[in-house]
VOMARPA-922382 format. One line per field, with one value per residue (C-alpha): residue number from 1; z, x, y. Coordinates in steps of 0.1 Angstrom, whole numbers, plus 2048, in hexadecimal, padded with zeros to 3 digits. Each point is the difference from the previous one (the first is absolute). Example, Ala and Ser with C-alpha at 12.3 -4.5 7.8 and 13.67 -1.06 7.14 Angstrom:
<rs>
i [1, 2]
Z [84E, 7F9]
X [87B, 80E]
Y [7D3, 822]
</rs>
This chain:
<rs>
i [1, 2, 3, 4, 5, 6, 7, 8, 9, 10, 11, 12, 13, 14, 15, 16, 17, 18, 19, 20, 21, 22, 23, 24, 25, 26, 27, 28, 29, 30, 31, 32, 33, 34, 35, 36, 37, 38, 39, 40, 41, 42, 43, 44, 45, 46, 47, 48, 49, 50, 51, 52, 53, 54, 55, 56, 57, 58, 59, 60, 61, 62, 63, 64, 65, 66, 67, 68, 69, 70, 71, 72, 73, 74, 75, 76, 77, 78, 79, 80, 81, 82, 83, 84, 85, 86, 87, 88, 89, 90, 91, 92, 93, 94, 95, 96, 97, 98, 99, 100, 101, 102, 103, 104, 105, 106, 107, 108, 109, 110, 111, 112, 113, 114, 115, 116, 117, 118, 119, 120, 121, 122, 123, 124, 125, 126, 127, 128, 129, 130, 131, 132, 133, 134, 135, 136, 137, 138, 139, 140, 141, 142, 143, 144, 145, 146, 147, 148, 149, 150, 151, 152, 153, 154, 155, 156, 157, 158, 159, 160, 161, 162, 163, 164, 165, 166, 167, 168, 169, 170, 171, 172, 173, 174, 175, 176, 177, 178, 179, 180, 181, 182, 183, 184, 185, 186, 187, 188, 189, 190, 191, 192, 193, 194, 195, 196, 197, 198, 199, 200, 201, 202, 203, 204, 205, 206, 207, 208, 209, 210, 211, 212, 213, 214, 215, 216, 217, 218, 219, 220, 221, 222, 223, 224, 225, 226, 227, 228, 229, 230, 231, 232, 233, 234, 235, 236, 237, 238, 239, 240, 241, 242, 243, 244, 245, 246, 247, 248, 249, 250, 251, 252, 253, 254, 255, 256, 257, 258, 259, 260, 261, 262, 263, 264, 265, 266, 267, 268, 269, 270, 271, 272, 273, 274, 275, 276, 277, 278, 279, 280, 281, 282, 283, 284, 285, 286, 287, 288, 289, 290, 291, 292, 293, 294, 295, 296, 297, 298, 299, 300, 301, 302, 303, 304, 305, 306, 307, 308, 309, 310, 311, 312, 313, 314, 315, 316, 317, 318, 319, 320, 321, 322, 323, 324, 325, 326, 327, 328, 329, 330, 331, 332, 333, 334, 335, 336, 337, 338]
Z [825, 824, 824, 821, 821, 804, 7DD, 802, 81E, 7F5, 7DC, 819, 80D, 7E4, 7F3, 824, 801, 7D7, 805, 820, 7F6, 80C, 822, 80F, 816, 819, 800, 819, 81A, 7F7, 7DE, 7FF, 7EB, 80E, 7E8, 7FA, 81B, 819, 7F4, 7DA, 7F7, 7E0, 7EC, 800, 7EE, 807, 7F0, 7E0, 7E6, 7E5, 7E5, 7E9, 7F7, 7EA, 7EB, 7F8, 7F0, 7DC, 7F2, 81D, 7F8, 7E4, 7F9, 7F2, 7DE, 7FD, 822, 7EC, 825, 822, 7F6, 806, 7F1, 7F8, 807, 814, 823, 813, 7F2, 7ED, 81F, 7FC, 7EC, 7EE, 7FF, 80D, 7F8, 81F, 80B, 7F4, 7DD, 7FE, 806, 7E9, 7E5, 80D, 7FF, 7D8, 7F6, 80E, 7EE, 7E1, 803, 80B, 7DE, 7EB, 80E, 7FB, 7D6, 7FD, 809, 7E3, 7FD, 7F5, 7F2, 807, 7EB, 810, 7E2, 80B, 7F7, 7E8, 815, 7E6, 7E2, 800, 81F, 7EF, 7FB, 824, 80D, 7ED, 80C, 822, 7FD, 7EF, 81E, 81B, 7EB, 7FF, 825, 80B, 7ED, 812, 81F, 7FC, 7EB, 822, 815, 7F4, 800, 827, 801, 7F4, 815, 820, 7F6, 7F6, 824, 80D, 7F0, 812, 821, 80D, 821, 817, 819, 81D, 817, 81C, 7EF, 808, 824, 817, 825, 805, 7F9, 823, 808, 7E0, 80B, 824, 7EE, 7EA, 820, 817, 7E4, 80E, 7EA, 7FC, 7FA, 80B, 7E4, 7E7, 80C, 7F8, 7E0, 7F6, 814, 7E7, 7E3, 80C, 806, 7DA, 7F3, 811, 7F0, 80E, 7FC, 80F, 811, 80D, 81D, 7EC, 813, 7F5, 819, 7F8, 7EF, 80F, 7EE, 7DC, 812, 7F0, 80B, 7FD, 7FC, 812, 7FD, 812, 7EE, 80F, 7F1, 7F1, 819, 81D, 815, 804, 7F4, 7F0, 7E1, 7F1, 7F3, 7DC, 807, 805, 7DD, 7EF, 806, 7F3, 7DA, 7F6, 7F6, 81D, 818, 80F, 7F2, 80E, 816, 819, 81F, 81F, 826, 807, 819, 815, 7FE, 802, 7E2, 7DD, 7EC, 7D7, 800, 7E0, 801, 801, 7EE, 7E3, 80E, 806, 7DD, 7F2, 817, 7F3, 7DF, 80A, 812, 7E4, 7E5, 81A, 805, 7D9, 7FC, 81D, 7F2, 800, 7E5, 815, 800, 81F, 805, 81E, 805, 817, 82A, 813, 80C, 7E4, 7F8, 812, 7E9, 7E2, 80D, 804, 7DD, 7F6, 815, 7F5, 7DD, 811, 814, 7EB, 814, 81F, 804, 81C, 803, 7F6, 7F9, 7E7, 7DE, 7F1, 7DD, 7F4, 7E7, 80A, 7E0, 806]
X [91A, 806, 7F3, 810, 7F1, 7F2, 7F0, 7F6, 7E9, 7F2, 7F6, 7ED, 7F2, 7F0, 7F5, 7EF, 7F1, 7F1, 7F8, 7F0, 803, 825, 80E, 822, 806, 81D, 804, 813, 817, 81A, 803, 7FD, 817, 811, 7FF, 7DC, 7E8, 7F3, 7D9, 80A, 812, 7F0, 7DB, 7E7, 7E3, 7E7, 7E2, 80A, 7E8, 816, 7DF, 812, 820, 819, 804, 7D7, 803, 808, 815, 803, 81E, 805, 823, 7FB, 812, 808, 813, 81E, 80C, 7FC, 7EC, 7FC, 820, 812, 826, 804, 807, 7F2, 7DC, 7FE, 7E8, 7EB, 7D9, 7F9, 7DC, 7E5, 7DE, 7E7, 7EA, 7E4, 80F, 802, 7D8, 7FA, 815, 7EE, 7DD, 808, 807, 7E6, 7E8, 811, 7FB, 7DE, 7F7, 815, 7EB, 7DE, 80D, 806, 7D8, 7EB, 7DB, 7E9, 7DA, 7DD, 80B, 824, 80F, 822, 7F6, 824, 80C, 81F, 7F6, 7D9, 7FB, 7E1, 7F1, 806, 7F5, 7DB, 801, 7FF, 7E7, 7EC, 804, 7FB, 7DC, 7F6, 809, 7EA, 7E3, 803, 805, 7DE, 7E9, 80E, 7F5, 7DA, 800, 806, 7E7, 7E4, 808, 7F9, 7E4, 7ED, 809, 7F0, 7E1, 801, 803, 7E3, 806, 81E, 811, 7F6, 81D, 7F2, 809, 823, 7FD, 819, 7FB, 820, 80F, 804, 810, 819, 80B, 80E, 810, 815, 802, 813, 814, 824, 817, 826, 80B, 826, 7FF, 7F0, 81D, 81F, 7F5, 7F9, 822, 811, 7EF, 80F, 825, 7FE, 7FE, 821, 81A, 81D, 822, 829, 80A, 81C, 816, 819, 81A, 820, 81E, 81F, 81B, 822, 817, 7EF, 7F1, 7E0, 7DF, 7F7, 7DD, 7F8, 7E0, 7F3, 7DB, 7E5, 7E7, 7DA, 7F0, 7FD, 814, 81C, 81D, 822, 807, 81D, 823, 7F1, 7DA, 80D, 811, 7E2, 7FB, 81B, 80E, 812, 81F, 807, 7EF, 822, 815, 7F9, 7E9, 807, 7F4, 814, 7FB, 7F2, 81A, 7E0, 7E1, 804, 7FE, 80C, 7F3, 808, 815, 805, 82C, 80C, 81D, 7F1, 7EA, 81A, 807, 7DF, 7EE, 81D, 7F5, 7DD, 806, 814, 7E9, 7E1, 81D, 803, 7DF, 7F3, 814, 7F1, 817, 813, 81A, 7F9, 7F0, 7EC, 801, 7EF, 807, 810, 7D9, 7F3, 81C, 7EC, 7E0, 818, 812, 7E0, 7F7, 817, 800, 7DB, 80E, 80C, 7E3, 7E0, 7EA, 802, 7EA, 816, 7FB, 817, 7E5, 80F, 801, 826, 80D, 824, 812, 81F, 816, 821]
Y [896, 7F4, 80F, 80A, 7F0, 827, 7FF, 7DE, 80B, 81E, 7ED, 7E5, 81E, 80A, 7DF, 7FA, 827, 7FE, 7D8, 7F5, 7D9, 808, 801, 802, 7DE, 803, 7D6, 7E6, 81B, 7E5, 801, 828, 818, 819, 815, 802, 80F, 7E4, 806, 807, 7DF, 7F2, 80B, 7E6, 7FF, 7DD, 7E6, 813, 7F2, 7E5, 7F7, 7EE, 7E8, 812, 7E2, 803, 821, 7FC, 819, 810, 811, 815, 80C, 824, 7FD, 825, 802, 7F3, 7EF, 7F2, 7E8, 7D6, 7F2, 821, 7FE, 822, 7F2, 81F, 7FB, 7DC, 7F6, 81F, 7FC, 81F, 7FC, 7E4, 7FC, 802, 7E6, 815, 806, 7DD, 7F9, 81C, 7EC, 7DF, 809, 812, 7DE, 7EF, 81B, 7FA, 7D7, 801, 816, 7E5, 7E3, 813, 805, 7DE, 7F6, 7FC, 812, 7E7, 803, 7F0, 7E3, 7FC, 80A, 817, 825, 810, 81A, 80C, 80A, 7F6, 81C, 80D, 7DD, 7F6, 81D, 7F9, 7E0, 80B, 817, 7E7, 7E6, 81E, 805, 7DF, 7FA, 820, 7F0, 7DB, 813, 813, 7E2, 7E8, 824, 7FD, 7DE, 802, 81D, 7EA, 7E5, 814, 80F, 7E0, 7F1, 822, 7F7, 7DF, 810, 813, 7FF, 809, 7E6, 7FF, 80A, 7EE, 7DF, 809, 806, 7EE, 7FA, 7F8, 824, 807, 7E0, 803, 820, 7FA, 7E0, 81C, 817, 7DF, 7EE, 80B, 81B, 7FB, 825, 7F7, 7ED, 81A, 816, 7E4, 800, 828, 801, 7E7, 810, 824, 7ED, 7F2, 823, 80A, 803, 7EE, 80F, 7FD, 81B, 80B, 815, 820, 80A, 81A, 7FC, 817, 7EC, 814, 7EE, 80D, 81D, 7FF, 7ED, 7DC, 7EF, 7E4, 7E6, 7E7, 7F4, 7E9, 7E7, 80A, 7E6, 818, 7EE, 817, 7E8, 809, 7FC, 7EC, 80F, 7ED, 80E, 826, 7FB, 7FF, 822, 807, 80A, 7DE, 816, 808, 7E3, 7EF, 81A, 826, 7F4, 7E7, 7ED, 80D, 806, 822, 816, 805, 7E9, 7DE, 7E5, 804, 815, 80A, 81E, 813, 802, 828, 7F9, 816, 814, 81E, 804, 7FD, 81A, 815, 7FD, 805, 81D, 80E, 7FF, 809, 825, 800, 800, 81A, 81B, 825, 80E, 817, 7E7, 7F2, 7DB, 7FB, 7DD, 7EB, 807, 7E4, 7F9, 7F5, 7EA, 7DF, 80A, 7F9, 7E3, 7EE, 809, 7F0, 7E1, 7F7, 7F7, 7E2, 7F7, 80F, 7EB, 809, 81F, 817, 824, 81D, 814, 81C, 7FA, 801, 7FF, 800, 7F4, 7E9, 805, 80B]
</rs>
């Protein structure tokens, strides 16, 4: 469950080689550790995408109930801040846009069908009679639609009649053609202000979202790696975020409780930092199950190598902060049941 300096490095490696969103940053020279190469001090990955507030997602975590642990509000202290399972943004439009099917057909039952008269039509148990009813109205309306047809018909041909000779086009002529025309060709364009407002248009269909800055600093104290994040407004002017704004993003279990606002041991201003104090013994159960699981039956279990183990922390990590969209790329499933 916890990393050398060495393996620490060659995980960040990985991450950086599989996941081009991540670089190695070597930070302030002052504030360097020794043990770390210069150039390989902490991962950063920026203007990662947040699209939503936590707190807007309903239900947006689900507690698998067959896990039997490690979930919200169990009293195991090595995984009672660990989320089984979450639901994804897109999960939850899927669920959204189902109900709002399922409403609009409810309203359209409740309309009534009514007849020529305005009498309601019985759509229940009188389905044949109101079904005759309609026809009768469609027939009826065909033959008003064609009696009002020939009607028009008739009309135009008696004003035919009348008309024996064509107008004479010449009646029409305008001298002033010419002089109209060079008005239109001088009267002054404003095209700058055509393009503010197709400009404006195109801005109101952007979507406008936080985003943030991802670091992972090695924690040597825990020996295992630590997130950092520092998040900026959706006005596109580049301004921090508050200790209280960055908790939004966050799971309210663990806003103010495993994750905190500190200074970052390298880039300047505070920043939410997920605490390790766990971290070591839940990658080991992670890692466990993940060697369990990836046995061959020869009665050894080839568990994951030491540079995948970042892939899987940040698996992990994003069931605190589903919202914000940072790449690890690989897909990874374990179980974290002891």
């Amino acid at each position: 469950g916890v990393l050398t300096p060495e393996e620490f490095v060659a995980a960040g490696d990985e991450l950086v080689y599989k996941c081009p969103t991540w670089t190695w940053e070597s930070g302030d020279p002052l504030k360097r550790k020794k043990h770390l190469p210069a150039d390989k001090q902490f991962l950063m990955t920026r203007n990662v995408p947040c699209t939503a507030r936590v707190s807007s997602l309903e239900n947006v975590v689900a507690v698998s109930n067959n896990e039997g642990g490690n979930g919200v509000g169990d009293d195991d202290d090595d995984g009672d801040w660990l989320v089984s399972q979450i639901l994804t943004a897109e999960e939850q439009l899927t669920r959204a846009e189902e109900q709002r099917k399922r409403e609009e057909k409810a309203l359209e039952d409740e309309f009534d069908i009514l007849d020529g008269e305005g009498e309601v039509v019985a759509a229940n148990n009188d389905d044949d009679v109101g079904e005759k009813k309609v026809a009768q109205m469609s027939i009826s309306s065909g033959q008003d639609a064609a009696a009002a047809a020939g009607t028009t018909a008739a009309t135009t041909t008696d004003h035919g009649e009348d008309d024996d000779e064509y107008a004479d086009m010449a009646d029409f002529e305008d001298d002033n053609v010419m002089e109209d025309e060079a008005a239109v060709t001088s009267a002054p364009t404003h095209p700058s202000s055509t393009n503010d407002t197709t400009s404006n248009n195109n801005n109101e269909n952007i979507l406008k979202v936080r985003s943030y800055d991802v670091s992972i600093t090695y924690d040597k104290y825990y020996q295992t790696p630590r997130v950092w994040l520092m998040g900026y407004t959706d006005d596109g002017s580049n301004t921090p975020l508050t200790g209280d704004e960055m908790m939004q993003d966050v799971i309210s279990d663990y806003a103010h409780r495993t994750v905190t606002v500190e200074n970052h041991p390298h880039v300047s201003g505070p920043h939410a930092s997920i605490h390790p104090c766990q971290h070591g013994a839940v990658m080991k159960t992670i890692v466990k199950n993940l060697t369990r699981d990836s046995g061959n039956g020869d009665g050894k279990d080839d568990g994951p190598s030491v540079e995948m183990y970042i892939f899987i922390f940040l698996k992990f990590v994003s069931s605190m902060i589903p919202t914000i969209s940072y790449d690890f790329t690989m897909d990874v499933s374990a179980s974290t049941k002891k």
